[in-house]
C-alpha positions in Angstrom: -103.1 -143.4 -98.1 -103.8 -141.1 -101.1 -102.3 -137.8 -102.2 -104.7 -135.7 -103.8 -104.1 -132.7 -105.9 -107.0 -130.0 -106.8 -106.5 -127.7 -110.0 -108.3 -125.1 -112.5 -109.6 -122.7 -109.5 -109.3 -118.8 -110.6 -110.7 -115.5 -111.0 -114.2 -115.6 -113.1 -116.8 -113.1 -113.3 -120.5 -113.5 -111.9 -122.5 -116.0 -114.7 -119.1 -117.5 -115.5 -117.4 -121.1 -115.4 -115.2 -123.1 -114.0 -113.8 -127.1 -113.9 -112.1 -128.1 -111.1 -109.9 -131.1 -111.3 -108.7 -133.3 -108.0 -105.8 -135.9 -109.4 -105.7 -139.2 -107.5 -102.3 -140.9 -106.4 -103.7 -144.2 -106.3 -106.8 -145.9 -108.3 -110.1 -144.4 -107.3 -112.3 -146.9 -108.3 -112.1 -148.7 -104.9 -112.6 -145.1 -103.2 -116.7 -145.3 -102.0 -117.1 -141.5 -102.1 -114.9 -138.4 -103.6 -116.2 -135.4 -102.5 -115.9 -131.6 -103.1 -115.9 -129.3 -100.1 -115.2 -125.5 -99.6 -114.2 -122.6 -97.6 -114.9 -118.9 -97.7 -113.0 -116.6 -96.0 -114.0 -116.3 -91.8 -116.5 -119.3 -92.8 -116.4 -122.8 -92.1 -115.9 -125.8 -94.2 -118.9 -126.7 -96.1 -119.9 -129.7 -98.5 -120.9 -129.0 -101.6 -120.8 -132.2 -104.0 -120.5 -135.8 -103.4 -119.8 -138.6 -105.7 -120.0 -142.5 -104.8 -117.8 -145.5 -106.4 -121.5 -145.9 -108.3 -122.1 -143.0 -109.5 -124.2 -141.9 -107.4 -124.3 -137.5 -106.6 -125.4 -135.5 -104.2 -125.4 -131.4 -103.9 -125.6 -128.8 -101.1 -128.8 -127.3 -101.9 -127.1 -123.7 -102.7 -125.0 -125.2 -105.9 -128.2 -127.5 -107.1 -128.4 -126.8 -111.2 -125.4 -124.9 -111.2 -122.2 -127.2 -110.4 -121.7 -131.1 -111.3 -119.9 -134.1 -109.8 -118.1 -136.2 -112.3 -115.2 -138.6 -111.9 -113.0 -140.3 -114.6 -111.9 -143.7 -113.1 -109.2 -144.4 -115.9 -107.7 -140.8 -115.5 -108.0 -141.5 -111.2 -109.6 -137.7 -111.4 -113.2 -136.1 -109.9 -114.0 -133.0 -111.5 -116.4 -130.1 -110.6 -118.2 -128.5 -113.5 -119.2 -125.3 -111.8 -121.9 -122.7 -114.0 -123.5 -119.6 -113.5 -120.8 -118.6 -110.7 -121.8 -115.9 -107.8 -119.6 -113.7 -106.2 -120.9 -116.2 -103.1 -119.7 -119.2 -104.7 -116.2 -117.5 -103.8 -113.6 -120.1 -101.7 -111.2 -122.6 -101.7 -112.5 -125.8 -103.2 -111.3 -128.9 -101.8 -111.3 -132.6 -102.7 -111.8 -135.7 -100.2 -111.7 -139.3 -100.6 -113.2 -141.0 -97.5 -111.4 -144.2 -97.0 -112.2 -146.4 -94.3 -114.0 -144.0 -92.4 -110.9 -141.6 -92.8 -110.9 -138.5 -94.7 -107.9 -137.8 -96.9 -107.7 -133.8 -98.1 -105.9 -132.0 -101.3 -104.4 -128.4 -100.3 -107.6 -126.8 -102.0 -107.9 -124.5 -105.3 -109.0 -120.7 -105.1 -112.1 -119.8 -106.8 -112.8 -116.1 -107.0 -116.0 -114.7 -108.5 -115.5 -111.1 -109.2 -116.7 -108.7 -111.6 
């Protein structure tokens, strides 16, 4: 089991950034793939980063060159460096550790992109 907890969402204008932060209760090292999801309003979940035990990153194709995976395996924490926000980048961010073919979810940060 692992607790995860997200932080630094918030209201930003459009061009603006933010760095998410998801805080791991136990050692992520052993944790194949940490990923960032979110949610807009009315709209489904949809992955946006993905980060494996290697390195390793992946992007939804609408955050490519804007946002970037990272994860400190001393500190247990991923990260989301997000630039050049849109008001469509708008949602609740989520992390997820998939362990053992399970997926483990924080309670999500709000990201709001308004001028």
């Amino acid at each position: 089991q692992v607790q995860l907890v997200e932080s630094g969402g918030g209201l930003v204008q459009p061009g603006g950034s933010l760095r998410l932060s998801c805080a791991s209760s136990r050692s992520i090292i052993s944790i194949n793939y940490m990923d960032w999801y979110r949610q807009a309003p009315g709209k489904g979940r949809e992955l946006v980063a993905t980060i494996t035990s290697g390195g390793s990153t992946n992007y939804a194709d609408s955050v490519k060159g804007r946002f970037t995976i990272s994860r400190d395996n001393v500190k247990d924490t991923v990260y989301l460096q997000m630039n050049s926000l849109k008001p469509e980048d708008t949602a609740t961010y989520l992390c997820c550790a998939r362990i053992n073919f399970s997926y483990h979810w924080g309670k999500g940060t709000l990201v709001n992109v308004s001028s």
